[in-house]
C-alpha positions as CSV (number, residue, x, y, z in Angstrom):
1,X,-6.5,9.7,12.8
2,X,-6.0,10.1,9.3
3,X,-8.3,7.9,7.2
4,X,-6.1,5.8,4.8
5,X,-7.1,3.9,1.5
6,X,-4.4,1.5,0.1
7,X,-4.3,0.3,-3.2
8,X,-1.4,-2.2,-4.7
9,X,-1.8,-1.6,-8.9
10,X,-0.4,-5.1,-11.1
11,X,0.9,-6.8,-7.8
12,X,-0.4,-8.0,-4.5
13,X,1.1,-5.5,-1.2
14,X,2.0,-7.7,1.9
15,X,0.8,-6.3,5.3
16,X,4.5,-4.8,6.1
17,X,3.5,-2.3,3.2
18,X,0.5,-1.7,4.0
19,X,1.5,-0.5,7.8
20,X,4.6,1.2,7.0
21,X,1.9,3.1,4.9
22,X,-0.2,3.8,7.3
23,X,2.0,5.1,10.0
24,X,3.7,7.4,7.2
25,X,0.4,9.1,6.2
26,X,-0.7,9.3,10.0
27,X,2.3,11.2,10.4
28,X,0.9,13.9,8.0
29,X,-1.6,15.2,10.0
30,X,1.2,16.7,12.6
31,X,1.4,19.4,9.3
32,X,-2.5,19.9,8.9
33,X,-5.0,19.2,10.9
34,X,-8.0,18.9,8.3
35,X,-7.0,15.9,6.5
36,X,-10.1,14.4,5.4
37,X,-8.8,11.4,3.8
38,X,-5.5,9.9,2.1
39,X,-5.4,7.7,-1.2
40,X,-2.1,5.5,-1.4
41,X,-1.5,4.1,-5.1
42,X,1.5,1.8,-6.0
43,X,2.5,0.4,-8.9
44,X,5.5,-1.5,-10.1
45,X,6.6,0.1,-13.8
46,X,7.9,-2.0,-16.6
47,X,11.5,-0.5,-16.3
48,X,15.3,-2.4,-16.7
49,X,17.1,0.1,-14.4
50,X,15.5,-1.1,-11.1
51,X,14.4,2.2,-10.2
52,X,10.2,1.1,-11.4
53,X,8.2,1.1,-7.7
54,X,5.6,4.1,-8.1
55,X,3.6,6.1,-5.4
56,X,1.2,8.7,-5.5
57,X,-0.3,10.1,-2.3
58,X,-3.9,11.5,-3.1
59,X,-4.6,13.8,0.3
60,X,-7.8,15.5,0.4
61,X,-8.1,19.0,2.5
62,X,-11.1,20.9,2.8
63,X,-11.2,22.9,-0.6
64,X,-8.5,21.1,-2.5
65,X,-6.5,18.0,-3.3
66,X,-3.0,17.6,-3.5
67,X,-1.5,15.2,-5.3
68,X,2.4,13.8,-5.2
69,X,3.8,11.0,-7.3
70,X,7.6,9.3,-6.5
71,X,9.2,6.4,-8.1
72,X,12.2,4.9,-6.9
73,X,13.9,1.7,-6.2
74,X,11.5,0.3,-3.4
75,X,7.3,1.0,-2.1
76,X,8.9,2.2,1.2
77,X,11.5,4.8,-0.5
78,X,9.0,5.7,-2.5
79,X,6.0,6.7,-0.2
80,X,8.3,8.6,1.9
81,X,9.5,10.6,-0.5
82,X,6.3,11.4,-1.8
83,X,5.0,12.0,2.1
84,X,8.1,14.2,2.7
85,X,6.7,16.4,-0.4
86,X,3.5,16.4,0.8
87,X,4.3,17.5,4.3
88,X,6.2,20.6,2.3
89,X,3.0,21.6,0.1
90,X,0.9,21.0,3.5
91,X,2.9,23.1,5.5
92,X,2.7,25.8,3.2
93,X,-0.8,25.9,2.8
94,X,-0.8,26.3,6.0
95,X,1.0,29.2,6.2
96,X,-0.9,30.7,2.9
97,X,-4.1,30.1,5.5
98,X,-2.3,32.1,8.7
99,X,-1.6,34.7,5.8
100,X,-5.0,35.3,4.9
């Protein structure tokens, strides 16, 4: 189980965020198995086009960080955009690791 920190910037999250969250990042750890932890940031942007709700995934790995912002039209769209990224970088570390 993937240890998960939430934090809603400028706005207050309800609990449907907060799980949809949680069961996104826990899906990371299929991709690599040394997830230490996983910092969830979300903002809403001053913006007139709609498309202002920010994420950034902060996922800590033994050695390294990797960071992945997203911004899009809703928190959900958002943090699974920036989770399918993630699981791209992760899975290529992982291969960089089999490599090596």
């Amino acid at each position: 189980m993937v240890t998960t920190h939430f934090r809603a910037v400028n706005f207050k999250a309800d609990i449907k965020l907060k799980e949809f969250t949680t069961k996104r990042v826990e899906k990371l750890a299929l991709f690599h198995k040394q997830i230490i932890e996983v910092f969830v940031f979300t903002k809403v942007e001053n913006s007139s086009d709609g498309i202002n709700k920010w994420a950034e995934l902060k996922i800590s790995i033994p050695g390294d960080d990797i960071i992945v912002k997203k911004i899009s039209k809703s928190f959900e769209e958002s943090i699974d955009a920036a989770a399918a990224s993630a699981e791209r970088i992760l899975k290529r570390r992982k291969e960089k690791e089999r490599i090596l």
